[in-house]
C-alpha positions, 0 to 999 in steps of 0.5 A: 500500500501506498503512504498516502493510503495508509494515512487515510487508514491511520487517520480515520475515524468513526462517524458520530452517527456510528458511535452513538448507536454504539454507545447506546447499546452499549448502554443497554446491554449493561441495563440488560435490556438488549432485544436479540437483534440488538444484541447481534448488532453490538457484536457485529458492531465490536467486531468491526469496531475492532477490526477498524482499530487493528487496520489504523494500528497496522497502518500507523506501524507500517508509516512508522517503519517506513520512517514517518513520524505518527503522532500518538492519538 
């Protein structure tokens, strides 16, 4: 991949839209009010929540050995 790819990859982020649903349901998971379809969504949810963190910290590891310096979050 080229540099200029995994900037974009190292410096992107969530939607607000993306993090408030998160975030609500979350919520109600810890209240334990979370419908079966909810619950299947927060975990394809935390899936890719943690997909999309390890692709920004393999890109920013790659910038890194490739020379550049990576500001931490």
């Amino acid at each position: 991949m080229e540099d200029e790819a995994l900037w974009k990859i190292a410096q992107s982020r969530k939607t607000v839209a993306d993090m408030e649903r998160y975030n609500i349901l979350l919520d109600r998971n810890q209240e334990g009010t979370l419908t079966d379809a909810e619950r299947t969504e927060l975990t394809a949810l935390r899936t890719e929540a943690d997909c999309f963190m390890l692709r920004k910290a393999q890109a920013a590891a790659l910038l890194r050995w490739r020379g550049h310096h990576v500001p931490l979050p």
